[in-house]
N, C-alpha and C positions, 0 to 999 in steps of 0.2 A: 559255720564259717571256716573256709580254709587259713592258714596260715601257711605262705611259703615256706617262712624258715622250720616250721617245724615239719612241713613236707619234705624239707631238704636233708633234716637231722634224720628223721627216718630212712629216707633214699639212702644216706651214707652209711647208716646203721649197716641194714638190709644187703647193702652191697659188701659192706666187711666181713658180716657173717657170711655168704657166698664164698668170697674172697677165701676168708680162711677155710670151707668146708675143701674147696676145690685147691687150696696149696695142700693141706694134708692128705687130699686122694693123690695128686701128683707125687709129694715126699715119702708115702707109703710106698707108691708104684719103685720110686727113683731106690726105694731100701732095697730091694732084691736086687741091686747091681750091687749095694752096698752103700757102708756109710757114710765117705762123702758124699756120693752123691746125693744121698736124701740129706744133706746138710747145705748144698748146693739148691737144691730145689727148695729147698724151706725157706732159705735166706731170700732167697729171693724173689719168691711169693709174697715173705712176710715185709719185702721192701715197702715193693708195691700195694703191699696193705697198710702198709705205717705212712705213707706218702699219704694216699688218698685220704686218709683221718687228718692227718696235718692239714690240706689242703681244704678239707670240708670243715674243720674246726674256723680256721683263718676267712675262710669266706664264710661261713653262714653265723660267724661270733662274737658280729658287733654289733645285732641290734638294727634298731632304724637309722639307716645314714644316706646320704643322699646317694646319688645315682653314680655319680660319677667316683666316690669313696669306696664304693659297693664295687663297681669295676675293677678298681683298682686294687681290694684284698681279693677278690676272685682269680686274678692275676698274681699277683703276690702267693697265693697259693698255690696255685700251679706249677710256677717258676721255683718253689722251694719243694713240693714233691717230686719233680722231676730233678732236680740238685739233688737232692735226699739218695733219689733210686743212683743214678749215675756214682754216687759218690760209696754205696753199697756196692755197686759192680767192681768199682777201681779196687776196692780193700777186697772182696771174694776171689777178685780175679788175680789182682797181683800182691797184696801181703801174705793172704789164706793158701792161694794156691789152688780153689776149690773150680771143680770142672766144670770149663765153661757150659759145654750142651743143659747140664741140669739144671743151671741157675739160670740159664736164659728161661727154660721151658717153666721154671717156676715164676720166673718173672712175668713172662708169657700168660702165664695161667693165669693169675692171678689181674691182668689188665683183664684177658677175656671176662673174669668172673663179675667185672667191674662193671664194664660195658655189659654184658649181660643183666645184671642186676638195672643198673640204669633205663634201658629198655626196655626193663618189662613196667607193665602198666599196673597201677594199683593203687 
């Protein structure tokens, strides 16, 4: 018998490990230019990977609730990974000072690695 949630808790697994395989291939690439930049890449990879756990956590971690509860931390989730990455861009890019091309491209990557993972079939 399947179980959603625990197909879900996998999918998010799955896509984390991705996630982070594919920001360290980028933050290795981004270290030959140097080291902010692979500190810029990393941060920002590893945003988007601390997002998508929060959001997978809050949505798939409460259990049996009705339909319209269930909508509404799936949403809740979302809304708080996307706060979350946004709120890592403001500090990288204006406290840190960290370059924007790297942190974008780590950010970047790491959505790709995301949606990748999501899409594939398994």
């Amino acid at each position: 018998m399947l179980n959603s949630v625990a197909v879900g808790r996998r999918l998010a697994l799955r896509a984390a490990a991705y996630q982070l395989l594919a920001v360290g291939l980028v933050a290795a690439l981004f270290l030959l230019r140097g080291l902010p930049q692979a500190l810029a890449a990393a941060l920002g990879g590893l945003a988007m990977l601390a997002g998508g756990l929060v959001a997978a956590r809050l949505a798939l971690g409460g259990g049996v609730i009705p339909a319209g509860a269930a909508m509404l931390r799936l949403l809740a989730g979302v809304v708080l990974k996307w706060a979350g990455v946004f709120a890592v861009l403001l500090v990288g890019l204006g406290a840190w000072k960290l370059p924007p091309l790297p942190l974008m491209a780590g950010l970047l990557t790491g959505l790709a690695a995301q949606v990748l993972a999501a899409a594939r079939r398994q």
